[in-house]
C-alpha positions in Angstrom: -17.8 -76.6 8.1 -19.8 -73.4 9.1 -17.3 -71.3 11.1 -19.1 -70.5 14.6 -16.0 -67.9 16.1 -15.3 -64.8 14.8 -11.7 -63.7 15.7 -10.1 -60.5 15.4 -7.9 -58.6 17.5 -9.2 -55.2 17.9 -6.3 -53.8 20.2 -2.5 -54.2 20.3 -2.1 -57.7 22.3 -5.5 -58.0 22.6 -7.5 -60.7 21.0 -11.5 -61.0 20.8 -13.4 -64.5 19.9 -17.1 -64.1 19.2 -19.1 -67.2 20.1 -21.9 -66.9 16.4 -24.6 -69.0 16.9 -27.4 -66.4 17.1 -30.0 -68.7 15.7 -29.5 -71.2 19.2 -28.6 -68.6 21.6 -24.9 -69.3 20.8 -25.3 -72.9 22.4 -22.2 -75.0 22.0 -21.5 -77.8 19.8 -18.2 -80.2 19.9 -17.5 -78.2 16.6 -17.8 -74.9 17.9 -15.6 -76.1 21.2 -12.9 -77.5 19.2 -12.9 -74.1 17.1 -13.2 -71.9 19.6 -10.3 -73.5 21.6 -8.4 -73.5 18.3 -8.7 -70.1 18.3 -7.5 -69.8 21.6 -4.1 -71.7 21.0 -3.6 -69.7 18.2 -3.5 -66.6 19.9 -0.6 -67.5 23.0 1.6 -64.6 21.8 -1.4 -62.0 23.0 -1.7 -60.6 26.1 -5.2 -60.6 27.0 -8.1 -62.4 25.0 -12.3 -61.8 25.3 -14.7 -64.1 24.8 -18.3 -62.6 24.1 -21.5 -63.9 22.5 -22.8 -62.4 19.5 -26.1 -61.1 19.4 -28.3 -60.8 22.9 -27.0 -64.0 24.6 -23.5 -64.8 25.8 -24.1 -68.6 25.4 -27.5 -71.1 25.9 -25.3 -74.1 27.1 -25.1 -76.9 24.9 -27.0 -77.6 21.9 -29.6 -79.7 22.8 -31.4 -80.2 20.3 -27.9 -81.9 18.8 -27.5 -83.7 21.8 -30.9 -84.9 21.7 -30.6 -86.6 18.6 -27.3 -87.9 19.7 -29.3 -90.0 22.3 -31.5 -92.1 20.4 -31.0 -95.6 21.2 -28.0 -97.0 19.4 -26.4 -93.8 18.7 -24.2 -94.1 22.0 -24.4 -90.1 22.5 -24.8 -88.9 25.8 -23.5 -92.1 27.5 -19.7 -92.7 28.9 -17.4 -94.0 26.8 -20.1 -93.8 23.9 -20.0 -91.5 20.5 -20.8 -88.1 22.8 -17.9 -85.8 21.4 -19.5 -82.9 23.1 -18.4 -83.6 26.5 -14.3 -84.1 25.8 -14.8 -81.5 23.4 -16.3 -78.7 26.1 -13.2 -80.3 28.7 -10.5 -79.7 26.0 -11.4 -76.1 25.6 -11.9 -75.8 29.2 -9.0 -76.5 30.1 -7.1 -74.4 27.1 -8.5 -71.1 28.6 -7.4 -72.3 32.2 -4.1 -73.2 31.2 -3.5 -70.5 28.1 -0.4 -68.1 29.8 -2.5 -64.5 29.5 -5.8 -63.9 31.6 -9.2 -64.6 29.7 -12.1 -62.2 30.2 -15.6 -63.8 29.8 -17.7 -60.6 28.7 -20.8 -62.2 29.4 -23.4 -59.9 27.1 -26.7 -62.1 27.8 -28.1 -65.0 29.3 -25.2 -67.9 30.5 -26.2 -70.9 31.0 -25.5 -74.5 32.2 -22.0 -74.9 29.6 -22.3 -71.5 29.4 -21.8 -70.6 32.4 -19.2 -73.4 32.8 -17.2 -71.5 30.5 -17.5 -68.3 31.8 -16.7 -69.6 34.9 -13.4 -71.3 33.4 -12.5 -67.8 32.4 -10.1 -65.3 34.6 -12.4 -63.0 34.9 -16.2 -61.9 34.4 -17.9 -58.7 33.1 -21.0 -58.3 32.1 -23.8 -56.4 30.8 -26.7 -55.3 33.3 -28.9 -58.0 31.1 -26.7 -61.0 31.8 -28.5 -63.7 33.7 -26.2 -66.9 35.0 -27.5 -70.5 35.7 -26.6 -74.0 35.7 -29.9 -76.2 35.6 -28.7 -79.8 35.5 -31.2 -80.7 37.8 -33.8 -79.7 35.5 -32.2 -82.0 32.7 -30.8 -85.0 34.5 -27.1 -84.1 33.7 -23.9 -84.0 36.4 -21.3 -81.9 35.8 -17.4 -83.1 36.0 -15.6 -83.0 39.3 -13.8 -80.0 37.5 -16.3 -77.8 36.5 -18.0 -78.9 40.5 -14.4 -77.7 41.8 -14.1 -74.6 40.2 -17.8 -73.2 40.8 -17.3 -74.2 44.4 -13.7 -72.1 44.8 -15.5 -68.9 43.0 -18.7 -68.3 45.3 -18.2 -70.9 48.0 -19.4 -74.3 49.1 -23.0 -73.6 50.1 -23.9 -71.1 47.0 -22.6 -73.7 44.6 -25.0 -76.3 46.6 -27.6 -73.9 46.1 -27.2 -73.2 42.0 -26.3 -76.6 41.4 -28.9 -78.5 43.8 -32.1 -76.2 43.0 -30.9 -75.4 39.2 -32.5 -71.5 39.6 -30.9 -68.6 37.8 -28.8 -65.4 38.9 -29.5 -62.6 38.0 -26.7 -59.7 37.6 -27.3 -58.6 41.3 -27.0 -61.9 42.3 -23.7 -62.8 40.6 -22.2 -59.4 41.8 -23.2 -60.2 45.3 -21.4 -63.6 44.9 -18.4 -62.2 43.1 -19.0 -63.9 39.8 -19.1 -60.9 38.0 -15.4 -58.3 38.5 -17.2 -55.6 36.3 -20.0 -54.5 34.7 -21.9 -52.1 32.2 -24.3 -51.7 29.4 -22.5 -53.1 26.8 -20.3 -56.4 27.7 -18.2 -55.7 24.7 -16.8 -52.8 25.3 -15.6 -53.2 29.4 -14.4 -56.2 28.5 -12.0 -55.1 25.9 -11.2 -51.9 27.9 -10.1 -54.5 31.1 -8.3 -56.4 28.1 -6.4 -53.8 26.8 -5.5 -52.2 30.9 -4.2 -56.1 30.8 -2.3 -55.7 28.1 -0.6 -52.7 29.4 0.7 -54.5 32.1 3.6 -56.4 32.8 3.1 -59.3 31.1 5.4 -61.7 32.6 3.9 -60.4 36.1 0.5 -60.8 34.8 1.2 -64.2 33.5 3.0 -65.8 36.5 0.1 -64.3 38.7 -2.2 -66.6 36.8 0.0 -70.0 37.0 0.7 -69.1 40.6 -2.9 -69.2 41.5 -3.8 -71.9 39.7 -1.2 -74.2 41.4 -2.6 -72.6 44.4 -6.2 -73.8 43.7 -5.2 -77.0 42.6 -3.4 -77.8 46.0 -7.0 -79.3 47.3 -7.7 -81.0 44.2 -9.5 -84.4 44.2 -7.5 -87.7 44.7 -8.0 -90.5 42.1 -10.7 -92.3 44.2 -12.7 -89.1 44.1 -12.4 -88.2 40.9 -13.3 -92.1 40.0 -16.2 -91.5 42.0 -17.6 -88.6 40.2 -16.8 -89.7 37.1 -18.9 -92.6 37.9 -21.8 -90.5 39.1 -21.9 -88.3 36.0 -21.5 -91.4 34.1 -24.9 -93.2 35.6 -27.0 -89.3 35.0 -25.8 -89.8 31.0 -26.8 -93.6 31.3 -30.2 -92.6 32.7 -33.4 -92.4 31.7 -33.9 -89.1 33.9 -31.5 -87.9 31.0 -33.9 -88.8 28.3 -36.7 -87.3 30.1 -35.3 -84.0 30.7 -34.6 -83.8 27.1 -37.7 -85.0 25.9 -39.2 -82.3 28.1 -37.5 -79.9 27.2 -37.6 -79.9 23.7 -41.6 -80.2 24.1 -41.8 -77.5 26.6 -43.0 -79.3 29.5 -42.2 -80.0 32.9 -40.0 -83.0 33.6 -41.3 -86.3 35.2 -38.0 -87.8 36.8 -37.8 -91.8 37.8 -34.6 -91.8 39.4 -33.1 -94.1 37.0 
């Protein structure tokens, strides 16, 4: 297997993971998630650890073009339950980077989108280059994201911004996601402020820095969905993977064309 992540850590405590796909935009495959978070667990003695894309784009999404071809009848990919691996895949490494013990810095060098920005979202915190763009456009595609992903948009910029992104599918800009606090930093080179905020992380009292984290995740999870609501959604982004509106927006985008959605 082609390895996707390169690792290294360039600073004492400090680790760096390098999402390589340059060839699709660094789009993410169940393989590359599975790597990636491996990386991750790996690395729970650091302090601080920065995820970046290589090339001029943090990360495309998922591979759809994979996922595509995952679809055709019989193959059982995108549906619930079916062969998709990409889904529990994306969730594992998720939650790794929400539940590793030191902050995660998303250094977002390029274009974010749908997973993409899902995952910089899962991060701690966000920098960014002044090119960085940040989107989610399910509704262009036909997809629903997981009650968690839903949740933690909706904590980070607020109920009726996360209606807007997620209902109308449109991109940020890097204005837009300063304005709406998705972004703590920013430069001309991702890279480089997010390994400096690593390493003024790492300088830190880690224990301090550490319980800070767990504390305010326990905190945000106090309003967490019951059973019946997360049963719910999980039935709703079952039906959009069931759907034909799934097929179509892949179809379409694939043959770069506008969508024609059924509702079914």
């Amino acid at each position: 297997m082609t390895a996707h992540v390169q690792w290294e850590q360039p600073a004492e405590h400090v680790g760096l993971a390098v999402i390589d796909r340059q060839e699709r935009r660094n789009a993410l495959t169940a393989e590359l998630c599975d790597e990636l978070r491996s990386r991750l667990e790996s690395a729970r003695g650091l302090r601080a650890l920065v995820i970046t894309g290589e090339g001029k784009a943090f990360c495309a999404g998922a591979d759809l073009a994979r996922r595509s071809a995952d679809t055709e009848p019989g193959a059982g990919g995108l549906e619930h339950g079916g062969g998709d691996t990409f889904r529990p895949s994306f969730e594992r490494l998720l939650d790794a980077i929400v539940n590793h013990p030191a902050p995660v810095i998303a250094a977002v060098n390029g274009p974010a989108l749908g997973a993409g920005m899902q995952l910089a979202v899962a991060c701690d915190l966000r920098v960014a280059s002044e090119s960085a763009t940040f989107g989610i456009p399910a509704a262009r595609l036909g997809v629903v994201l997981s009650a968690a992903n839903v949740r933690r948009l909706a904590l980070l910029i607020g109920h009726a911004a996360a209606r807007d992104l997620l209902m109308t599918g449109r991109a940020l800009t890097i204005d837009d996601a300063d304005r709406l606090g998705i972004v703590h930093r920013r430069g001309r080179d991702a890279r480089v402020v997010g390994l400096s905020l690593a390493e003024e992380l790492a300088g830190l009292a880690p224990l301090t820095v550490q319980g800070h984290k767990r504390a305010l995740n326990l905190v945000m999870a106090q309003g967490a969905l019951g059973d019946a609501a997360l049963a719910e959604v999980g039935a709703l982004e079952a039906a959009a993977f069931a759907s034909d509106d799934l097929q179509e927006g892949l179809a379409a985008f694939a043959e770069k064309r506008p969508p024609v959605f059924g509702g079914n």
